[in-house]
C-alpha positions in Angstrom: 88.3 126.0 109.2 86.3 124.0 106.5 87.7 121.4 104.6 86.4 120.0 101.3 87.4 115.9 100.5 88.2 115.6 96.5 87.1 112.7 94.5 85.9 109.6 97.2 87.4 110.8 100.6 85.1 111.5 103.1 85.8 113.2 106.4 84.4 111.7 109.5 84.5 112.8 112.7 85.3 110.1 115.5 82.8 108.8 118.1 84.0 109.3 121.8 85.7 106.5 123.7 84.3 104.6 126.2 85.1 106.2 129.4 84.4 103.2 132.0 83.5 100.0 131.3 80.3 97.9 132.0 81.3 97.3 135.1 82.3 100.9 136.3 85.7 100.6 136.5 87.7 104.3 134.3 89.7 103.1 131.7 92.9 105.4 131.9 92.9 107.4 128.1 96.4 105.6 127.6 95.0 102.7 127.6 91.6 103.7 125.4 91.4 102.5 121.4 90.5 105.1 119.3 86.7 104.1 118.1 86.1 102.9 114.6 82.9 104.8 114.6 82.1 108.0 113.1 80.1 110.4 111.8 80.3 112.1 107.9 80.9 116.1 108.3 81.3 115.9 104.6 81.7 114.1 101.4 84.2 114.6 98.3 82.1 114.9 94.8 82.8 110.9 93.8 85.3 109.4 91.8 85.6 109.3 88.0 84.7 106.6 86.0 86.4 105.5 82.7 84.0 107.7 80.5 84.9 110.8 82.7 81.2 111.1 84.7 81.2 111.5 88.0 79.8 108.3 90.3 78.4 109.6 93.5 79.2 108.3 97.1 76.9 106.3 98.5 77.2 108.0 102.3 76.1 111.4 103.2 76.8 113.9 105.7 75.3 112.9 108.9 75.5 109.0 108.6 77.2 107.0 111.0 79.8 104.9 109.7 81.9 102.0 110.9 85.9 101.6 109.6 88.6 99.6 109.7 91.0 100.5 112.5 94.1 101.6 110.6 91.9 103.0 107.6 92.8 106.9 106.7 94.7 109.6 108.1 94.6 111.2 111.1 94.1 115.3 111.0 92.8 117.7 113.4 90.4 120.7 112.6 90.1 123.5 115.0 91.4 121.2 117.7 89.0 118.3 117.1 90.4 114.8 115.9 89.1 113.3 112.5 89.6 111.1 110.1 89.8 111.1 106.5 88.8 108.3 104.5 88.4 106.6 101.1 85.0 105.5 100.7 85.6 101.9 100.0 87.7 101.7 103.6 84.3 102.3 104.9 82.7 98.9 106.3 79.1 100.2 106.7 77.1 102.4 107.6 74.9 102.2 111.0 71.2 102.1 110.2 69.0 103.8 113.4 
């Protein structure tokens, strides 16, 4: 299934959790937070402005973005969790 964002979502597909911690001990997955990490699978055109022109997003497919931890919705395509966002509930994006 594809799915195409409208105006300034962005759908982003959630890092993985940490599995153990530094020290080796397996955190149990009730007990894992759901990383506020992620990375664009794609980008809605961009908002409209008051004169009716389109203003692009500012992230692209493939960057690596940071959220807030209760920022956009929850969905699952083809069994895989994401997340869809606006763009300003985007903190940053991770430089490499």
């Amino acid at each position: 299934m594809k799915i195409r964002p409208l105006h300034d979502r962005v759908l982003v597909k959630r890092s993985e959790g940490e599995e153990k911690t530094k020290s080796g001990l397996y955190i149990p997955t009730t007990a894992k937070e759901k990383p506020a990490k992620g990375e664009v699978v794609a980008v809605g055109p961009g908002k409209l402005d008051d004169k009716g022109e389109r203003t692009p997003l500012q992230v692209e497919v493939g960057d690596t973005v940071l959220f807030g931890k209760y920022a956009g919705t929850d969905i699952k395509v083809d069994g895989v969790e994401h997340l869809i966002l606006r763009e300003d509930e985007i903190l940053g994006v991770v430089e490499k």
